[in-house]
N, C-alpha and C positions, 0 to 999 in steps of 0.2 A: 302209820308206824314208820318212824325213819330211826336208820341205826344211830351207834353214836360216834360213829367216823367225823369225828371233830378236831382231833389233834394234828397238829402242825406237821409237814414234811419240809424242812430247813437243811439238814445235812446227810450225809450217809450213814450218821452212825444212830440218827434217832429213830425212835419206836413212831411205825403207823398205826393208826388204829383198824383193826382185821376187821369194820362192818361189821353185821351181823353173827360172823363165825359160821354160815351157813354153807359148810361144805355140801355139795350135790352129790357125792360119792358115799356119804356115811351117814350123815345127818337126815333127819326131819323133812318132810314136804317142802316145796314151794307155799302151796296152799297152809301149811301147817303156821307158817311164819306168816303170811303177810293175809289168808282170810280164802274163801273160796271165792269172792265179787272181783270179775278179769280186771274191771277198771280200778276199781281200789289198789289190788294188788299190784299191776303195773304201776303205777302211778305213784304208789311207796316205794317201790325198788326205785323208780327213777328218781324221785329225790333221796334214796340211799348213792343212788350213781353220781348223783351231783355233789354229792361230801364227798365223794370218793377222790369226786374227776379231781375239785381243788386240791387235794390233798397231794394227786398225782403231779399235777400239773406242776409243787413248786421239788420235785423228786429231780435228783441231778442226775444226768445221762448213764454214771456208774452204776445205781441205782435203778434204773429199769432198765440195763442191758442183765444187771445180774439177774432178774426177775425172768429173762427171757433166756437165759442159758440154764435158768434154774426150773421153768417149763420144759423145754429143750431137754435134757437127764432123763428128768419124771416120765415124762413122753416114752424116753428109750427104757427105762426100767421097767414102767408097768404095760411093755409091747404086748405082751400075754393080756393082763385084763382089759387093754381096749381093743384086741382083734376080737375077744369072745366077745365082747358087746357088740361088735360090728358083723360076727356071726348071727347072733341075733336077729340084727335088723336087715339082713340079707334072707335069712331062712322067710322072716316076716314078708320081705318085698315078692320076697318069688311066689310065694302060698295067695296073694293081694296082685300077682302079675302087672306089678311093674315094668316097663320098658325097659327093654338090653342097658339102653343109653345112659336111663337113673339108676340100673344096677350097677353098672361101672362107674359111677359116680360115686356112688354109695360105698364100695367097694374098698374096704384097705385089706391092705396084707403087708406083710414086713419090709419091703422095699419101701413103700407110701407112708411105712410110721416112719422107717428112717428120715425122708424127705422131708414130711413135715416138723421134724425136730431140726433139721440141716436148715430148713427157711427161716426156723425162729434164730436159729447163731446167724445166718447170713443177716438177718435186722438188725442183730445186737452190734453186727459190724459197721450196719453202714450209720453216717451222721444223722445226730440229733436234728431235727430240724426248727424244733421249737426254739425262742429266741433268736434265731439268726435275721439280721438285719436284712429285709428286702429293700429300702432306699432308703437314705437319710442325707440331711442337709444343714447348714445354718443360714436363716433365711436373713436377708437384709437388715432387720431388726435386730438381730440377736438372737429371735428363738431357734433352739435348735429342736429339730426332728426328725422322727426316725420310724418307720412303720417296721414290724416285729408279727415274727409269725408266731401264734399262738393256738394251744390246744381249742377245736369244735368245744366241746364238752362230755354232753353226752350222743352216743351215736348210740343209734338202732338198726338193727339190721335183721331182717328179713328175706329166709332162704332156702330151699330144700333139698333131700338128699344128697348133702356135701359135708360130710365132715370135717373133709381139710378145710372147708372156709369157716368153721368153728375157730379152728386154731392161726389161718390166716389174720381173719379181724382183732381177734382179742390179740394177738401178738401186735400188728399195724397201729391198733389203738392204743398201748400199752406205751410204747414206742412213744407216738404223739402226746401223750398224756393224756387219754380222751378214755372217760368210765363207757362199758356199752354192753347192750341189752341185746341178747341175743333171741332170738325164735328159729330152730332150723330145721324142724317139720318134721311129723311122727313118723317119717321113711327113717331118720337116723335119730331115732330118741335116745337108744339105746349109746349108742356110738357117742352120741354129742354128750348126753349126763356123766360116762365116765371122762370125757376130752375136759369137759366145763370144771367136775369136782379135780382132776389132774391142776387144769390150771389156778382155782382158787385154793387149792394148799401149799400152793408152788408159792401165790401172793402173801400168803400167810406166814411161809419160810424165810423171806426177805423180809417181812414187815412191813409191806402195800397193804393197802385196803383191799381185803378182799372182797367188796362189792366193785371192784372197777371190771369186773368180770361177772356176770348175772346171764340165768337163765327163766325166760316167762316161758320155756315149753310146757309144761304142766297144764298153764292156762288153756292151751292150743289155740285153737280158729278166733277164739274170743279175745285170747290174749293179743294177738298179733292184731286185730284191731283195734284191741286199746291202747297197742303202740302207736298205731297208725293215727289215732285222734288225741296223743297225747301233747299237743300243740305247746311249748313253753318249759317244759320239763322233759322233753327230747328234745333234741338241736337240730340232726339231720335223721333222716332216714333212708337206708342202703337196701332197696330188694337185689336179689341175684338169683335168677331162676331162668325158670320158661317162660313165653310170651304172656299166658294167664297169669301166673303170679306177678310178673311184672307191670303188667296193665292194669294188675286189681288195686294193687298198691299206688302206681303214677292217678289213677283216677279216682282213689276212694282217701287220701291220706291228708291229715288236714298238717302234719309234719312237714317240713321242708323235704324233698325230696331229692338225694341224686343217681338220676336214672341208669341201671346199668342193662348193660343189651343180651337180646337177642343177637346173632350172627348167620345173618341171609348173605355169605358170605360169597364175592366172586372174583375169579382167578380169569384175567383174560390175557391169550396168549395170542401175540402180535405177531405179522408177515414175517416179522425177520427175527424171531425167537430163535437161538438154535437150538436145534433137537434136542440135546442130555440133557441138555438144563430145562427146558420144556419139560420133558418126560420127568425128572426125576424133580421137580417141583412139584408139579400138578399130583403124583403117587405120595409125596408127603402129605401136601397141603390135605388130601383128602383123608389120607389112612392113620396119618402117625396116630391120630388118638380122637375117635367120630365123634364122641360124646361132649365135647367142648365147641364153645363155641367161636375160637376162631378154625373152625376147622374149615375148609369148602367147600359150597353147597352148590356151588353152578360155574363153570367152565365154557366158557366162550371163546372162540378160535376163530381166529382170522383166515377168511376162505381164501385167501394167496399164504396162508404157515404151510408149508408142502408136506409136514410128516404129524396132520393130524391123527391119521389113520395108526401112525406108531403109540402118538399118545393114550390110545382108547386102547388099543391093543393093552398096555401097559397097566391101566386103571384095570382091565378085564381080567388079566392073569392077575393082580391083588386082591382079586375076591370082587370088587365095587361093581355094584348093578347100575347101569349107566341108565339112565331116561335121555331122550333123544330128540330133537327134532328132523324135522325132516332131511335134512341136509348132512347133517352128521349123522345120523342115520347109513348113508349113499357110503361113509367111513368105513363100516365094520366088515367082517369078513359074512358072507351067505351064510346064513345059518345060527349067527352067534346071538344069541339070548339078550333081547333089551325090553327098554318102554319104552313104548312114543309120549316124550314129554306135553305137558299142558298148562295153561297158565297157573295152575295150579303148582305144578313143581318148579314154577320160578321164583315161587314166593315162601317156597317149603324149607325151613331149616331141620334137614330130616334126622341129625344126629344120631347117624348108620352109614351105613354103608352104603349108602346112596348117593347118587352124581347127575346135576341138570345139566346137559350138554348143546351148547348153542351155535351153530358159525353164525355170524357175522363178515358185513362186505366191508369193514373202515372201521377205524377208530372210534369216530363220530354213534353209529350203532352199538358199538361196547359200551360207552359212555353214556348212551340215551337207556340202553336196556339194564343197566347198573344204578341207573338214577331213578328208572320207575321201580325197581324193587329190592333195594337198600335196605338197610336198617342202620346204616352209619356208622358201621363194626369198622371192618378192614377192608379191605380190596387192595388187587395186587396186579400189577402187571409183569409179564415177562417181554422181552424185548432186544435187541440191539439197537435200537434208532432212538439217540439221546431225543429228540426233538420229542417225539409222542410222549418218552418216559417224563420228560417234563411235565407235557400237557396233561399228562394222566395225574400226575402231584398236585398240578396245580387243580384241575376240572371237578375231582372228587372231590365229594363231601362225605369225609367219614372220619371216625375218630386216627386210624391207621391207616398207613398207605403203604404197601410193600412194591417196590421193584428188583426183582430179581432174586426173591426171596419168599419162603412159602412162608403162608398167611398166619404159621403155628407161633409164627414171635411175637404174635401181637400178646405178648403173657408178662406183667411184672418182674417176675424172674428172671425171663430173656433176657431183659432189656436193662438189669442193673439195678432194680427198684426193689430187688428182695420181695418179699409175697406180696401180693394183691389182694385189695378186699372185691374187686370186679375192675371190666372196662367200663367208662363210664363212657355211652353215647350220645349224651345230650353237648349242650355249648356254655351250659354256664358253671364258673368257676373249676371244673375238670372234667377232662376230655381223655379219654384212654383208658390204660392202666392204673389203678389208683393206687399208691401207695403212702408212703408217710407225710410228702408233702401237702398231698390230697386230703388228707384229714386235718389239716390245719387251715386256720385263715388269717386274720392279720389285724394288726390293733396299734396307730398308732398314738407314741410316746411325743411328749411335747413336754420339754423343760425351756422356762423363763427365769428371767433376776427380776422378779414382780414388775413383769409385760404389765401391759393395760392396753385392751383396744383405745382408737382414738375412734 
């Protein structure tokens, strides 16, 4: 079954054709439309998303920023019925004892609807990036050419208890012109079917396809592997979770993949860091907000930094239960409440209130202990001795590298890039923060006055 999202997008004032009509907020099953078989049904949606995507794809920048300030409103007017759906899925998680860490993920209340309606105007603001020229030339012959960034297609994504990444992607894909199939996992079913029917009437009011915005939650566990084997009729596929979901997806997916991370995050603080900024880095990096992943999981100090004992002191009065080893340990005052660390909590990205704390004799040992148990998030140094802060930029290998700066920037936002569909960890084609440009690729343009190879 494929909609009839077949008419033209050429200017701003024509009519798109609205897909299916299948709002998730008022309307009919998923199942209802497309059949109860997960692979059928995935499999029609995504060739509804590929009418969609072209359709998107020839939409002028005016044209899906107003699609995206017109999400952005809806967002804020119906704050009431997406906090009750997200009460829901909270009363749910806690009865099913979910982790602190996916409760607060889970978690909106009126500050975070605001935000996530602020991130959809801050995309509408920044540049189109589709069509803009990455290199062009006229080559010796005459031909000229020009490589040109263009819409993925269709994207899948793969996620759980986040509802702002509900509204991150399909805003980021909206953007690039790219239709995408969302699954964000029965912790936020609730949360996501009101976000999802929010944003596909919002398509509907501009006159986008509203298939460029689809939900397979319905399907569940079965669905999201038929994303995962829908080789040809997805283009990429985006997980964003915890280690298991992210490994089930990198090793089971016969879709293109780009990997986003886990955050085995480490903050190491150098002989000649001074103290404030020591201190009041390492208290961000770990507490501003546990449950994400750039947050920091292990703290390694330099056994000549002379007010280690401040720093731990400092982590200890914020709440953070440190794990220890033996030498910072010899840190704390008689008496104060730790764990003696293990290789186990060097590899732990505990998302709480937990801290691995290492000294170290030299830079050399920060660098060796950060390369065996990475995941190639961020890492960050703190420092005055340009020399190391170099060697530390260049030596790592990771998507981010912070000096003198807590490891919480490694976020889209921060950095300029308006929301983020994840950081990606991997090396190919996007490293980091992914945002609009990251969901494009490139496609080059080649005009002749009837060339002919010789």
């Amino acid at each position: 079954m494929t909609s009839a999202a077949h008419e033209s997008v050429t200017t701003d004032n024509e009519t798109a054709d609205r897909g299916t009509g299948r709002a998730i907020v008022t309307d009919t099953s998923v199942k209802a439309t497309f059949g109860d078989d997960p692979v059928a049904g995935v499999e029609a949606m995504a060739d509804d998303a590929r009418v969609a995507a072209r359709a998107l794809g020839r939409a002028t920048r005016a044209w899906k920023d107003r699609a995206l300030l017109t999400i952005a409103d809806r967002i804020e007017h119906k704050q009431d019925v997406i906090l009750a759906a997200n009460a829901k899925d909270l009363e749910r998680g806690r009865v099913e004892g979910i982790s602190e860490a996916l409760l607060d993920r889970l978690k909106l209340d009126a500050a975070r609807v605001v935000a996530l309606a602020d991130s959809l105007r801050e995309l509408a603001a920044l540049p189109d990036p589709v069509g803009s020229v990455v290199r062009g030339r006229t080559l010796p012959n005459g031909l000229r050419m020009r490589q040109v960034r263009v819409p993925m297609g269709v994207v899948g994504a793969i996620y759980e208890a986040r509802p702002n990444v509900t509204v991150d992607i399909a805003g980021i894909a909206l953007k690039s012109g790219n239709a995408v199939l969302l699954r964000g996992g029965s912790a936020a079913e609730e949360s996501n079917r009101a976000l999802v029917g929010i944003i596909r009437d919002s398509l509907s009011d501009v006159k986008l396809p509203m298939d460029c915005v689809q939900s397979i939650d319905e399907y569940g566990r079965e669905g999201a592997n038929a994303l995962m084997a829908a080789r040809g009729k997805v283009d990429v596929l985006i997980p964003r979770g915890g280690h298991g979901l992210i490994q089930s997806v990198v090793q089971n997916a016969k879709v293109p993949v780009i990997e986003t991370g886990e955050g085995n995050v480490h903050l190491f603080v150098d002989a000649s860091a001074p103290k404030d900024m020591a201190v009041k880095i390492a208290v961000n990096a770990k507490t501003h907000r546990t449950s994400t992943c750039n947050t920091t999981e292990t703290l390694l100090m330099h056994s000549g930094f002379p007010h280690g004992a401040a720093v731990l002191a400092a982590l200890d009065k914020a709440g953070v239960t440190l794990h220890v080893d033996e030498r910072a340990e010899q840190l704390l005052p008689a008496g104060r409440q730790h764990l003696r660390a293990t290789d186990e909590d060097w590899g732990t990205e505990y998302l709480s209130m937990d801290l691995a704390v290492k000294i170290v004799d030299d830079l050399d040992e920060a660098l060796a202990h950060i390369e065996r148990w990475t995941t190639r998030h961020t890492e960050a140094i703190v420092t005055n001795d340009l020399a190391n802060a170099e060697r530390f930029t260049a030596e790592i290998d990771a998507a981010a590298v912070m000096v003198n700066a807590s490891t919480r920037f490694t976020d889209g936002q921060q950095l300029g890039l308006g929301a983020e569909i994840g950081i990606s960890t991997q090396k190919m084609h996007a490293r980091g923060p992914m945002g609009l440009e990251e969901l494009t690729t490139t496609k080059w343009i080649v005009q002749g006055d009837g060339h002919i190879r010789a």
